[in-house]
C-alpha positions as CSV (number, residue, x, y, z in Angstrom):
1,X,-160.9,38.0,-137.5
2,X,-161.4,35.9,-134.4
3,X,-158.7,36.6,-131.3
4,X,-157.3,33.4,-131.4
5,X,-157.0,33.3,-135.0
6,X,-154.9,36.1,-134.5
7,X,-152.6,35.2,-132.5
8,X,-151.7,32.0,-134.6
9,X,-151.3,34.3,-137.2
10,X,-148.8,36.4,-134.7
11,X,-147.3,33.0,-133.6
12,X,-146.7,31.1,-137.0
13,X,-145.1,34.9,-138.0
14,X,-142.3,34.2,-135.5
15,X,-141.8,30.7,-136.1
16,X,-140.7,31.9,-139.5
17,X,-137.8,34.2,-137.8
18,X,-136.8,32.2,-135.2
19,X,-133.3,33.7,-135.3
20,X,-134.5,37.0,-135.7
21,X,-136.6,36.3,-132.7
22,X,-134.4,36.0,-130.8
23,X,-132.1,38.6,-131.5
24,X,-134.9,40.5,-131.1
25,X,-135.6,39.2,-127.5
26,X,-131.9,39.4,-126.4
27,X,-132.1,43.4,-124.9
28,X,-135.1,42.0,-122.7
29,X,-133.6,38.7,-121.4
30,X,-130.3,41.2,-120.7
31,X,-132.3,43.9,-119.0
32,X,-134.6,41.1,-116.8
33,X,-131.6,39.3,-115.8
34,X,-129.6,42.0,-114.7
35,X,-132.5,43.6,-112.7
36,X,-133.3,40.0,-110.5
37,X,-129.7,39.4,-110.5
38,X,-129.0,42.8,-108.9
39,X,-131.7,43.1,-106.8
40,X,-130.6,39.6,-105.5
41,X,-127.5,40.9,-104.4
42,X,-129.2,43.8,-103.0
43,X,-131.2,42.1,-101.2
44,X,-128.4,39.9,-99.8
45,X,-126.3,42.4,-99.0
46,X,-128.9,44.4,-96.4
47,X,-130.0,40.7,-94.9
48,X,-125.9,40.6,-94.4
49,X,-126.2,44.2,-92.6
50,X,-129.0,43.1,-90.7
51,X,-127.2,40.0,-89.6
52,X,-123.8,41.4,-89.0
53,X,-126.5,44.1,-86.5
54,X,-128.0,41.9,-84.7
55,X,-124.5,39.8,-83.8
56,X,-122.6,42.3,-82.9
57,X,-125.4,43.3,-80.3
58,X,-127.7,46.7,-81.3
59,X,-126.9,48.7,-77.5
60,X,-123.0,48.2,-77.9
61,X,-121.2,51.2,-78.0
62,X,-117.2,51.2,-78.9
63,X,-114.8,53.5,-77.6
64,X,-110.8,54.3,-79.7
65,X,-108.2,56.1,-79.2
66,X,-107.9,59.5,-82.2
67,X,-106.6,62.8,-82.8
68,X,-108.3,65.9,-81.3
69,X,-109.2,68.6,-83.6
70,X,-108.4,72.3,-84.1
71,X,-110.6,74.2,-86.6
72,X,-110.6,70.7,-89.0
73,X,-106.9,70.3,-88.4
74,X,-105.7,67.1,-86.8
75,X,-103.3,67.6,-84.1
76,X,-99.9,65.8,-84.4
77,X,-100.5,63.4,-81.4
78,X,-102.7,60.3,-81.1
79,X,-104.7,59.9,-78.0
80,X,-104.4,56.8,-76.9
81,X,-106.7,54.4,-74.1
82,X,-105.7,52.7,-71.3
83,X,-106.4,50.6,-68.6
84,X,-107.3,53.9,-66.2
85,X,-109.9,55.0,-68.6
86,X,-112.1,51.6,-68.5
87,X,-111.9,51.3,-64.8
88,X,-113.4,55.5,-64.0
89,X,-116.0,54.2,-67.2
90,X,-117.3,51.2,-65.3
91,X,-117.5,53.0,-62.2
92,X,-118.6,55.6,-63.0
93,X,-121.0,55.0,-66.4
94,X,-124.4,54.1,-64.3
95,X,-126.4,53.6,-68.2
96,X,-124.0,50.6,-69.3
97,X,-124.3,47.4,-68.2
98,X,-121.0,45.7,-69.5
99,X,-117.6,47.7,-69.7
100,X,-115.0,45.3,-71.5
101,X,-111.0,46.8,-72.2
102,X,-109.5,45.0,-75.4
103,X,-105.5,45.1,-75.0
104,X,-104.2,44.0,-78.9
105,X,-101.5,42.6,-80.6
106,X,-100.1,40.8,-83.5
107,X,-98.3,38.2,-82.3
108,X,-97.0,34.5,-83.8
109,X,-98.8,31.4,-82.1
110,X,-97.2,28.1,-82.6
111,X,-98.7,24.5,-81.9
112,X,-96.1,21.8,-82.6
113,X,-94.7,22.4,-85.4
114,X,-97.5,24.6,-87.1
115,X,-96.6,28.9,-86.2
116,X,-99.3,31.4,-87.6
117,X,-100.0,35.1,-86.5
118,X,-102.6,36.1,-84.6
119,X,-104.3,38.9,-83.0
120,X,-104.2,38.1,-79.2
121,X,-106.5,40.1,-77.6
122,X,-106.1,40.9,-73.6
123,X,-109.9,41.1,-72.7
124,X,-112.0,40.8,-69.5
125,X,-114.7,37.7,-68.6
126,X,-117.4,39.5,-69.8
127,X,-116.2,39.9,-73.5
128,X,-118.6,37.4,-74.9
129,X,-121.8,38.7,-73.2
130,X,-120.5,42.2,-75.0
131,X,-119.8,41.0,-78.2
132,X,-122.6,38.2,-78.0
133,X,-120.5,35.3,-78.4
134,X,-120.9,32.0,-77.6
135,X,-118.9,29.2,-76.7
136,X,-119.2,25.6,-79.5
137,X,-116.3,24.0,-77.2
138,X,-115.0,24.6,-73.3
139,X,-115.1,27.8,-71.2
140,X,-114.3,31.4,-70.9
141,X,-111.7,32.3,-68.2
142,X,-113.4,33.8,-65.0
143,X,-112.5,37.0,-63.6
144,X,-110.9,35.0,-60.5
145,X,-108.6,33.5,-62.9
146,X,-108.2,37.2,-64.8
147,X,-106.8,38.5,-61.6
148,X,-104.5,35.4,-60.8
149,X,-103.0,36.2,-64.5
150,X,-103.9,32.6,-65.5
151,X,-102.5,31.3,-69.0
152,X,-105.8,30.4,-70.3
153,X,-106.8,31.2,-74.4
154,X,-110.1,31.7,-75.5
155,X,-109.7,31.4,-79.6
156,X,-112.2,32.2,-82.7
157,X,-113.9,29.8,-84.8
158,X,-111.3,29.8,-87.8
159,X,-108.1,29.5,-85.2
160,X,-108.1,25.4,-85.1
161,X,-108.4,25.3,-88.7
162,X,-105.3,27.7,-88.9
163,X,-103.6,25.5,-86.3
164,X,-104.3,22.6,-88.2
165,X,-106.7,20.4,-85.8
166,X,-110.6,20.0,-85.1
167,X,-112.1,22.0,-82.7
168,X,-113.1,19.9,-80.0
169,X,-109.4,18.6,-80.0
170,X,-107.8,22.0,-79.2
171,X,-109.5,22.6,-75.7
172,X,-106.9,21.1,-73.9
173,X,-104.0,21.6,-75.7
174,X,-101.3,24.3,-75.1
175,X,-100.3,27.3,-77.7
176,X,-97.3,29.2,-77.5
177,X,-97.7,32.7,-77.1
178,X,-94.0,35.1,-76.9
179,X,-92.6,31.9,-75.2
180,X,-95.7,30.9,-72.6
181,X,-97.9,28.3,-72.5
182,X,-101.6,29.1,-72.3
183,X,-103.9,26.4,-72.6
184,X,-107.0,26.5,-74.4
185,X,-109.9,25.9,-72.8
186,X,-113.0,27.0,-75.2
187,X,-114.0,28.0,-78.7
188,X,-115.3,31.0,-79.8
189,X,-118.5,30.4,-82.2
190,X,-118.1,32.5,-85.4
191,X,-119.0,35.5,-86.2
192,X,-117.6,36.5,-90.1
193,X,-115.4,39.1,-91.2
194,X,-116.5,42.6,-90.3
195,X,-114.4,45.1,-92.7
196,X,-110.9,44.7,-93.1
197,X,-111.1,42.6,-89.5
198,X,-112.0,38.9,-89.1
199,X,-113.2,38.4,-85.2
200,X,-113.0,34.4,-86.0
201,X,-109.2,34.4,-86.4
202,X,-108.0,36.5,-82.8
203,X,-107.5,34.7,-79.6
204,X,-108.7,35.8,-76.0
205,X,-107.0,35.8,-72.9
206,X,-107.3,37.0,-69.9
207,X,-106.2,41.3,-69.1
208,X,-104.0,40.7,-66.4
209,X,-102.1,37.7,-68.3
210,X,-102.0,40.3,-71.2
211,X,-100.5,43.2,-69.3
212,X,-98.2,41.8,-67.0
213,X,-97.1,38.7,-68.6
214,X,-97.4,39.1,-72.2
215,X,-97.7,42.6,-73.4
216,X,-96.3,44.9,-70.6
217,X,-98.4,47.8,-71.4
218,X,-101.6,49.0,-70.4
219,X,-102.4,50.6,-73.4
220,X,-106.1,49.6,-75.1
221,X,-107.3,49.4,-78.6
222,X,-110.7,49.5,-77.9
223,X,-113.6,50.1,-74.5
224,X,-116.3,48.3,-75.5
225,X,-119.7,48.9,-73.7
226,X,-123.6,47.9,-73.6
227,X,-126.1,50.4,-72.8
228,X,-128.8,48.9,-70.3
229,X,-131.9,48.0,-72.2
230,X,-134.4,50.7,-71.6
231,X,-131.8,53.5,-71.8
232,X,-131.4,55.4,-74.7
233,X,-128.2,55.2,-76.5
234,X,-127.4,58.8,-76.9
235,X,-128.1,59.1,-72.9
236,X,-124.8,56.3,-72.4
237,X,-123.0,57.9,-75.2
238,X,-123.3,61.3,-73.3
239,X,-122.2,59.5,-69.8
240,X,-119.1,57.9,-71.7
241,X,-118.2,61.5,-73.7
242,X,-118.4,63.0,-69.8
243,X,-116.2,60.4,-68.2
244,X,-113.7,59.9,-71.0
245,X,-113.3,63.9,-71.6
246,X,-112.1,64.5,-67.9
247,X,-109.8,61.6,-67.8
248,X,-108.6,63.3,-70.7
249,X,-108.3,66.3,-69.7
250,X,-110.0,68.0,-72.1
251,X,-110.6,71.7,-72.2
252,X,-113.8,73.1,-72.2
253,X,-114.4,73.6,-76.1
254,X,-111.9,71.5,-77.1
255,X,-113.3,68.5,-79.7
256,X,-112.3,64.9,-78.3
257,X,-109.4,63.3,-78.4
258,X,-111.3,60.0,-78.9
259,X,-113.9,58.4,-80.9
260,X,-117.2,57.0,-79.9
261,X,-118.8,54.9,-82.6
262,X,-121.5,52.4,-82.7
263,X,-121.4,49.1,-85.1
264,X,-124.4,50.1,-86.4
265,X,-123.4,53.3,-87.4
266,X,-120.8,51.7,-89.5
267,X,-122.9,48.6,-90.7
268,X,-125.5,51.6,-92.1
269,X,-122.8,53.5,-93.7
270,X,-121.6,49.8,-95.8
271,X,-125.3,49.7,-96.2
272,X,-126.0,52.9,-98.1
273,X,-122.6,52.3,-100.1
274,X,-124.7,48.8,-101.2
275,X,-127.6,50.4,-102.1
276,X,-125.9,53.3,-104.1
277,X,-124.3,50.4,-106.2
278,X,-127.7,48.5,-106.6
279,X,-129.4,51.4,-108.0
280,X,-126.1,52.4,-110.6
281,X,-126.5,48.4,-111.7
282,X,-130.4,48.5,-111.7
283,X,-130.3,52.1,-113.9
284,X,-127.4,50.1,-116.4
285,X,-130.1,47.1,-116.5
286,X,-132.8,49.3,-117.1
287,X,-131.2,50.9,-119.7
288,X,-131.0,47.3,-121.5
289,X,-134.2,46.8,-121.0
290,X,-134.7,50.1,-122.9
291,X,-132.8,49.4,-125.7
292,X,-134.0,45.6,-125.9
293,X,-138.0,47.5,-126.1
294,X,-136.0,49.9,-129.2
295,X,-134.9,46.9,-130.7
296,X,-138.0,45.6,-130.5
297,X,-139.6,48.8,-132.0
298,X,-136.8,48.8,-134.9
299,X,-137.2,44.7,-135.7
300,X,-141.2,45.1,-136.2
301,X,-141.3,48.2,-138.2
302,X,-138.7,46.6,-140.3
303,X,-141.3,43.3,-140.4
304,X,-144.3,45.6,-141.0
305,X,-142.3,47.1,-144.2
306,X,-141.5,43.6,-145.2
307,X,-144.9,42.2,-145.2
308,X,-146.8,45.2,-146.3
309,X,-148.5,43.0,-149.2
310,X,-149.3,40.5,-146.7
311,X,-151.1,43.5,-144.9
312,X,-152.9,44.6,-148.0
313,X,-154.5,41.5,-149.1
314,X,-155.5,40.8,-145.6
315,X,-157.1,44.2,-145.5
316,X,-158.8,43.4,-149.1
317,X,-160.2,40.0,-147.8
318,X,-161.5,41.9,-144.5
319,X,-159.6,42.5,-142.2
320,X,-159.9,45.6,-139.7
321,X,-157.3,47.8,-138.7
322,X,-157.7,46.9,-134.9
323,X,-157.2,43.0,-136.1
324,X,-153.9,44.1,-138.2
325,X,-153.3,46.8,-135.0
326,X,-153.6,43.7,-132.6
327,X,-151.2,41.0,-134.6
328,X,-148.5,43.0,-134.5
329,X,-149.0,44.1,-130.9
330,X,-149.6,40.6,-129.6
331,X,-146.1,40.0,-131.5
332,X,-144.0,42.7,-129.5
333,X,-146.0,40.8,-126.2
334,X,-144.8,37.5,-127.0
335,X,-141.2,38.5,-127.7
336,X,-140.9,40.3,-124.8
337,X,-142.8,38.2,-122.2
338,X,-140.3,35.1,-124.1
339,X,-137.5,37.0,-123.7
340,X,-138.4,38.1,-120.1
341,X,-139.5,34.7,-118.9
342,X,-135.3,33.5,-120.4
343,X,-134.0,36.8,-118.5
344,X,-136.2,35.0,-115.0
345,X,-134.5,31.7,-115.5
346,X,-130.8,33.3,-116.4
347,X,-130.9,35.6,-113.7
348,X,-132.0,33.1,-111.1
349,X,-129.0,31.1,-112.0
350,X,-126.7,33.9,-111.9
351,X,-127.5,34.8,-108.7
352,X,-127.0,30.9,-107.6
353,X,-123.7,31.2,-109.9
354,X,-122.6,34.2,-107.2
355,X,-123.4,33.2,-104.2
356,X,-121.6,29.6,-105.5
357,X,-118.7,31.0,-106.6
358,X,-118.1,34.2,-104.8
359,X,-119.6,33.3,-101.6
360,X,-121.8,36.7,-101.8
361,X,-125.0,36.1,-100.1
362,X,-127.6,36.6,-102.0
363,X,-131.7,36.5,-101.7
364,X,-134.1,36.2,-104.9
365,X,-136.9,38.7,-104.7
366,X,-140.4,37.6,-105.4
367,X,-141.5,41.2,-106.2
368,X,-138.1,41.9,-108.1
369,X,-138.8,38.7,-110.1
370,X,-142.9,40.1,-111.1
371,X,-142.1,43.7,-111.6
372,X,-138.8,42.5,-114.2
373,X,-142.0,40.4,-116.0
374,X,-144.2,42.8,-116.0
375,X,-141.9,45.8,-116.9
376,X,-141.0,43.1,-119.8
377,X,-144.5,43.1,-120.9
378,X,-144.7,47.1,-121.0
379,X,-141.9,47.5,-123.0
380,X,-143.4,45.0,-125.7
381,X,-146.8,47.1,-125.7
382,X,-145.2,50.4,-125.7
383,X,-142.7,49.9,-128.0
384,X,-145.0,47.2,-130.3
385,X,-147.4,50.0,-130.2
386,X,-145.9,52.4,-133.4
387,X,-145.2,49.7,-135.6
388,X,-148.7,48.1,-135.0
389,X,-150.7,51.7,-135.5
390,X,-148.2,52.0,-138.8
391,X,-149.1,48.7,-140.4
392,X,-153.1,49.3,-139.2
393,X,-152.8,52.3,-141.1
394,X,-151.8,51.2,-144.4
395,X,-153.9,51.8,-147.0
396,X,-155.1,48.4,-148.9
397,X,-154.6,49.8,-152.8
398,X,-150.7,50.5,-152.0
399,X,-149.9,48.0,-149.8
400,X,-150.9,45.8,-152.6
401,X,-149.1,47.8,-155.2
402,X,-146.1,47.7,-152.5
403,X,-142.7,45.4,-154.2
């Protein structure tokens, strides 16, 4: 029998079971949609990484206050930072190129009638050239007008919208901040939340304001700092450890009483977390797209059984066992590459449906998309293959005996 003949034959067999088709094809158009919508995420999630990288600057360094250790027991006090530890680091630190001190606190800010809370952040000129920032409306405060303690605000991207107004129309306008007027004069551009932190809703002002007028402490949450380009980053992190451990105080031996961390090293760890989820979600798909192949397997040797006198008298009238062999294969191909071509479309709308909905960000895989087809196509030969050996192996006299 001519190849194209057979494959009508295959076709027109099921046309006849539509329903059954389908049913048939639903473990496949599971497994295929799962694996492109997973990967998607995936996929999304590292470009997200990558981003969140490259915003937060790939030399900054960041430097917190912790709890020295003693044989992997925490001591009871918490180190803290201060104000005396960012001025020996910038003097001293020859490898960095920007040293920034971030004073914080929760605080309510009211404009007119609207109050919200806020993290005010106490923070030098250079913050934005650290944290690679820039400005969509107005200024930063100089370091002239840091020493003069000016009452000048510096807010994130999402503070007008908390306050109520555009964000052209706030640069100008005064906040009130534990009673004192600053007045804003520029707009942060966003950045996105970063763990349980969202950058977009603090507001800046300037150190001196912070310590002396607003805070009264000198106490910092964080140093951040930039190693010079050309300098490798364990070289500043060493320089930093040196500095920080003798304004410490820190015995020789004795583990820090601080933290030295990187963005990056934190991005990485969200990253690996991401990836270990992907590949338990891509091993459940997979395992769909195992069973759709045994359901498969199970549907066509059930068809073989049924049509075992069709298989006789077309093995009577001539027909060889690799034409029989080759219907039934070209059957398990069809049903899977329909059901994995249904599993392309759903999946490509699921991921849509996610980033839509949840605001995930996600990114459709061209590869992810051709190796879910042809994967598709494997599992129709491999499992197609038993049923169409079994039914090429019948032997004509009982198949046409066969009730």
């Amino acid at each position: 029998m001519l190849i194209g003949e057979t494959i009508r034959v295959a076709l027109a067999s099921i046309r006849a079971n539509k329903l059954r088709a389908l049913l048939t094809m639903l473990g496949v158009i599971i497994g295929v949609a799962a694996v492109i919508t997973v990967v998607a995420m995936g996929t999304g999630a590292q470009k997200a990484v990558e981003d969140r990288i490259n915003s937060l600057g790939a030399n900054l360094v960041l430097v917190t206050g912790g709890q020295s250790m003693s044989r992997g027991v925490a001591g009871q006090n918490r180190s803290a930072l201060y104000v005396s530890d960012y001025e020996a680091v910038r003097r001293e630190v020859a490898s960095v190129s920007e040293v920034v001190p971030e004073l914080e606190s929760g605080q309510q800010v009211q404009l007119g009638n609207t109050n919200i809370r806020s993290s005010i952040v106490g923070t030098t000129a250079n913050y934005i050239v650290a944290r690679n920032y820039t400005l969509t409306h107005g200024r930063m405060f100089t370091d002239g007008e840091d020493a003069a303690r000016k009452l000048y605000a510096v807010v994130g991207a999402d503070v007008p919208k908390m306050l109520g107004v555009n964000d052209a129309a706030l640069v100008g306008q005064e906040i009130l901040i534990r009673k004192l007027r600053f007045e804003v004069i520029g707009v942060l551009s966003p950045k996105g939340a970063q763990g349980w932190q969202n950058p977009d809703e603090q507001i800046l002002i300037p150190l001196a304001s912070a310590r002396y007028r607003v805070f009264g402490t000198d106490r910092l949450r964080t140093i951040a700092l930039v190693v010079r380009d050309g300098v490798p980053m364990e070289r500043g992190i060493v320089e930093i450890e040196r500095v920080m451990r003798r304004e410490h105080k820190m015995r020789v031996g004795a583990s820090n009483d601080f933290s030295i961390v990187t963005p990056k090293e934190f991005l990485a760890t969200q990253q690996q977390t991401s990836e270990t989820f992907s590949l338990l979600l891509l091993s459940i798909a997979g395992v769909s797209l195992l069973v759709g192949g045994i359901g498969i397997m199970n549907i066509m040797l059930v068809s073989v059984t049924e049509r075992t006198k069709e298989i006789g008298i077309r093995k009577s009238l001539g027909a060889t066992k690799a034409t029989i062999m080759g219907q039934f294969l070209i059957e398990a191909l069809v049903l899977c590459l329909a059901g994995g071509l249904i599993g392309i479309v759903l999946g490509w709308g699921a991921s849509s449906l996610v980033a839509q909905k949840l605001g995930w960000n996600t990114v459709i895989s061209p590869v992810a998309v051709g190796v879910a087809f042809a994967f598709s196509a494997l599992v129709g030969l491999f499992f197609g293959l038993w049923p169409a050996r079994r039914a090429a192996r019948l032997d004509p006299i009982q198949a046409l005996r066969y009730e």
